[in-house]
N, C-alpha and C positions, 0 to 999 in steps of 0.2 A: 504494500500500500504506500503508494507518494505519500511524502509529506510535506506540507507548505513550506519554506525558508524563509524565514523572518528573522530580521537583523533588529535588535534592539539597541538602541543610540543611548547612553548614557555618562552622567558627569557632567565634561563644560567646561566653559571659561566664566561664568560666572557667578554671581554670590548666591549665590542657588545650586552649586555643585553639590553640595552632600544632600541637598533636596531632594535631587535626580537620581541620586544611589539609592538613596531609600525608595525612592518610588518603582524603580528600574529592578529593588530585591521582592518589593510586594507583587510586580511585574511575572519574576520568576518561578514564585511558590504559586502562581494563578496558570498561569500558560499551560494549557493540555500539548503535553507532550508527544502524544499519541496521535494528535492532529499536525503540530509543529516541529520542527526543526531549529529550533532556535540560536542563532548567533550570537553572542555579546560583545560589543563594542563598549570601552570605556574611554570616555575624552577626557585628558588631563587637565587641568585648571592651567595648563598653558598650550591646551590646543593638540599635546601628542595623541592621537589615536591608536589603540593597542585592543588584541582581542583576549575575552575572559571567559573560563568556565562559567562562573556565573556572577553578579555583583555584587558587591560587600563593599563595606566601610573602607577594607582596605585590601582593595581587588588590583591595585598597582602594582603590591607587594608577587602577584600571581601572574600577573599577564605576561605575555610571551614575543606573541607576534604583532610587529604592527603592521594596520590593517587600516584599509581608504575603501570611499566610495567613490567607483569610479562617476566621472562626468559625462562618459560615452555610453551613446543611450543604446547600443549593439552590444555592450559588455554585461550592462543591466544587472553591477553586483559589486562585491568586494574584489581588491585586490589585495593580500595577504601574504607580505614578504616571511618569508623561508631562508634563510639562511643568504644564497647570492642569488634567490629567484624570488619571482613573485608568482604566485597559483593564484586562480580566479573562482571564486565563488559567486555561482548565481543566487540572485535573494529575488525571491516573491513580492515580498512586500517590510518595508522598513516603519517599526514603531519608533519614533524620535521621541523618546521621554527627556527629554530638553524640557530645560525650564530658564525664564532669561532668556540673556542677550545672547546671543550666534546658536540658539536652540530653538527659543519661540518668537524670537522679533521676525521671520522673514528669511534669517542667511540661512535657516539649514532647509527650510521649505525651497529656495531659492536652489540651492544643491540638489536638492533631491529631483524637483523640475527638470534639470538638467540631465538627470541621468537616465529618468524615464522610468525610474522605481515605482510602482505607489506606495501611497506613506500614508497615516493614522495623522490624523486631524488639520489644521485648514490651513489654507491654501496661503500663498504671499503674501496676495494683498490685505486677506483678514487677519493674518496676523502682525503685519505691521502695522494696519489701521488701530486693533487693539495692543498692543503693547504700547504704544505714543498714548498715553492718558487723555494729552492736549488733543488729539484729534480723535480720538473716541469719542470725549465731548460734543466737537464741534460737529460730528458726523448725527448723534444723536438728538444735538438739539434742533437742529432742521428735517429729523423723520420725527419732532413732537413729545420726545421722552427727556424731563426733566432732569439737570446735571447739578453739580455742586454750584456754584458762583468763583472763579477763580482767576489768577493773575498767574502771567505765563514770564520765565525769566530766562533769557538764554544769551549764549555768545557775552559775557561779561554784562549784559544787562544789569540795573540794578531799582530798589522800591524804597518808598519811604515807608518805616517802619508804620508810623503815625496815621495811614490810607486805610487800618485795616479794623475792623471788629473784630474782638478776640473771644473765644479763639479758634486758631487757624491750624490746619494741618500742611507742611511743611513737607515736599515729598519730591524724588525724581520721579518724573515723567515716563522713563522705561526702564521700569525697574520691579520686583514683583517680593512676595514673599514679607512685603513691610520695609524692608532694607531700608536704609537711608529715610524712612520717615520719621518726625517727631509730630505730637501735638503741641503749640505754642499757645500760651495762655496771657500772655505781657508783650507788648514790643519790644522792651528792653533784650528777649530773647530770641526774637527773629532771625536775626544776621547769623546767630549760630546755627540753626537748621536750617540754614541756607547752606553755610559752608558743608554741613553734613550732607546734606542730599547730594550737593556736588561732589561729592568722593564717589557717586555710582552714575551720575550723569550731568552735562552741561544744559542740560533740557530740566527745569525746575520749575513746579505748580506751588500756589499755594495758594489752598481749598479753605473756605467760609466750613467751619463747621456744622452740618447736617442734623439735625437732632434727631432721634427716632434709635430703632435697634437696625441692628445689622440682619438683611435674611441673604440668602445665596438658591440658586437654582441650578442644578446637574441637567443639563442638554445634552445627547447624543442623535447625529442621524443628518442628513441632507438635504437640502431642498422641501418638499410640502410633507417627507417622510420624519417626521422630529418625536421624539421619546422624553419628556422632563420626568426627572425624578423627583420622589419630595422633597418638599422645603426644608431648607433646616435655617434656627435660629441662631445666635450668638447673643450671650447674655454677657455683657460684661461687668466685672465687679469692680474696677479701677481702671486708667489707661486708656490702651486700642486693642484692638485684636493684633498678635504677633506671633503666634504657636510655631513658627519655623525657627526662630532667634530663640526658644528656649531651651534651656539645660535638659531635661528627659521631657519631650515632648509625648512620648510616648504612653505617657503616665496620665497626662490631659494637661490642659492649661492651665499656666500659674493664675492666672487672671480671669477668665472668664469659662461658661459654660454652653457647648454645643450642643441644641437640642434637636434632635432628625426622630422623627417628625416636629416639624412648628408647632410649639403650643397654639395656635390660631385657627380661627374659622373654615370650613374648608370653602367658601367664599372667597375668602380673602387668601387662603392659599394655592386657588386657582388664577384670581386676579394677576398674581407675582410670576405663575407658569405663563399665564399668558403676552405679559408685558417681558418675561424674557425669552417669548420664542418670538417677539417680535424686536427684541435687541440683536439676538441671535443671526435671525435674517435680512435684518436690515445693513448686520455690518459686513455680511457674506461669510459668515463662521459655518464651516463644512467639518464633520467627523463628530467632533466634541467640543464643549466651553464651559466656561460655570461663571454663572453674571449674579454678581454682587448687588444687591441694592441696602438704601437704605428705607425700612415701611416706617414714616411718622405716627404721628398720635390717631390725625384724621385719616388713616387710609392712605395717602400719600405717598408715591414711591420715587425715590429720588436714584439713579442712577450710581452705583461704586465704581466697580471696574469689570471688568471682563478678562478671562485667561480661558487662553485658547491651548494651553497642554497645563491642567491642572495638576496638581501633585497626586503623583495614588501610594501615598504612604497609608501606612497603619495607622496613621490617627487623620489622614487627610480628608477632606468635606465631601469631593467629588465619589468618589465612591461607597462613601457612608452614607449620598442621600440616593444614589441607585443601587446599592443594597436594601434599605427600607423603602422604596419601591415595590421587589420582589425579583432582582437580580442577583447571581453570584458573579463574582468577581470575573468570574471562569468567564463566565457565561458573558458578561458585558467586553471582556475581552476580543471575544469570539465578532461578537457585533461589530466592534470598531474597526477590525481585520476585514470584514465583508464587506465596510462602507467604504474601506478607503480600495478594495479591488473592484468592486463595484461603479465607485466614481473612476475609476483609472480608464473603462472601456467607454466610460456616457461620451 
């Protein structure tokens, strides 16, 4: 019996590399073996590419051979240096569990295009349209769906402290995971989450605070064919939400509490499905995404962000609201494989 070839892309260049591992090991323990053939690929946090049994915290210490996607779309695979040769390996289809920059902004969707692969979740243009915050916004405030209120700072640009209500959130533009954001409560403290956001990017927002709670919606699927999974809430007890930046994530939040299913109306948790399969397709996001909003007091939903390769850790959102759906992991895996070979012949 064939079995499919599937190359899994994991690691990076960046601040999301150990994201990617983790998500890339939940990856592992999920993938029907029996159906797959599975490759592993681990990219160093400076971009060497090398092939791995399987991925772990420290799969460098293990890896052997490095290993490229070729660009020629007649090769349609890896190329796998040996020793003073290179062997070619045909791949089926490539999962990028990329997270971040040269993963989900665009460059490795941009690569893969190139080679004529298909690959697990969306395509260039949605995903550089959703990584650039600034232009998430600006795409959905003209199909109608409400945004933060914010001030864009780029190229040495600069704000007067004093233009703002506080408080504000302080954040790069493409960047994910929380990274380089702070919340700023005084002016007197602005300039510094300034300078902090700019250690992840030259492209800097800073968002009017939102009141209301944090919900998120798991998307999978293409075109008029779309799958939401339930809602799930975030409660927080101090702060923002940040579970990637802490010590044993694995344990749950230092700070707040994720609740899958939404304590909420199933009204109002259809409401959230629907304003995010219509974020979804408005921004052309194909495979999978998970769209953040913020629900106010009155029902009101205010736009977060969008991630177009969510994290599928162990304690990650996107898979714990299509599990309490009524997905296994297996099984949603399964799915993303068929949509992304599926879209490869449309």
């Amino acid at each position: 019996m064939y079995k499919m070839k599937v190359a899994v892309l994991f690691g990076g260049c960046s601040e999301e590399h150990d994201v990617s591992i983790k998500s890339a090991m939940e990856l592992a323990k999920n993938l029907n073996t029996e159906k797959y053939e599975v490759f592993y690929i681990g990219i160093t946090k400076y971009g060497i590419w090398k092939m791995c049994e399987k991925p772990c915290m420290e799969w460098e210490k293990y890896a052997k051979h490095p290993a490229v996607l070729s660009p020629v779309r007649n090769m349609h695979g890896l190329l796998i240096q040996k020793d003073d040769r290179y062997d070619i390996q045909r791949i089926d289809v490539v999962f990028p569990m990329l997270h971040g920059k040269f993963g989900e902004d665009g460059s490795m969707q941009g690569l893969l295009e190139l080679s004529g692969i298909p690959y697990v979740g969306c395509d260039i243009q949605s995903s550089v349209i959703c990584m650039d915050k600034a232009l998430t916004y600006a795409v959905m405030e003209r199909a109608g769906i409400d945004v933060p209120k914010f001030r864009l700072i780029q190229d040495g640009g600069s704000v007067d402290a004093e233009d703002f209500v506080y408080p504000v959130f302080v954040k790069p533009a493409r960047s994910g995971s929380s990274y380089g954001v702070n919340k700023v409560c005084r002016a007197n403290d602005l300039q510094a989450a300034i300078d902090e956001a700019k250690r992840y990017d030259r492209k800097i927002l800073i968002e009017q605070a939102v009141t209301g709670s944090e919900v998120g919606c798991a998307i999978f699927g293409n075109g008029s064919y779309l799958i939401a999974g339930e809602i799930d809430q975030i409660e927080l007890k101090h702060g923002f939400f940040k579970i990637h930046q802490e010590a044993q994530p694995e344990k749950g939040s230092e700070n707040a509490v994720i609740r899958v299913p939404a304590d909420l109306t199933a009204e109002v948790r259809k409401q959230i499905q629907k304003t995010a399969e219509k974020i979804y397709r408005t921004l052309g996001c194909r495979g999978l995404a998970r769209i953040d909003l913020f629900l106010q007091e009155d029902g009101h939903l205010v736009l977060n962000e969008v991630n177009t390769m969510p994290g599928f850790t162990s304690y990650s959102r996107f898979p714990r609201m299509m599990v309490a759906a009524g997905f296994t992991l297996s099984e949603l895996l399964d799915h993303l494989i068929e949509l992304a070979l599926r879209r490869a012949v449309q």
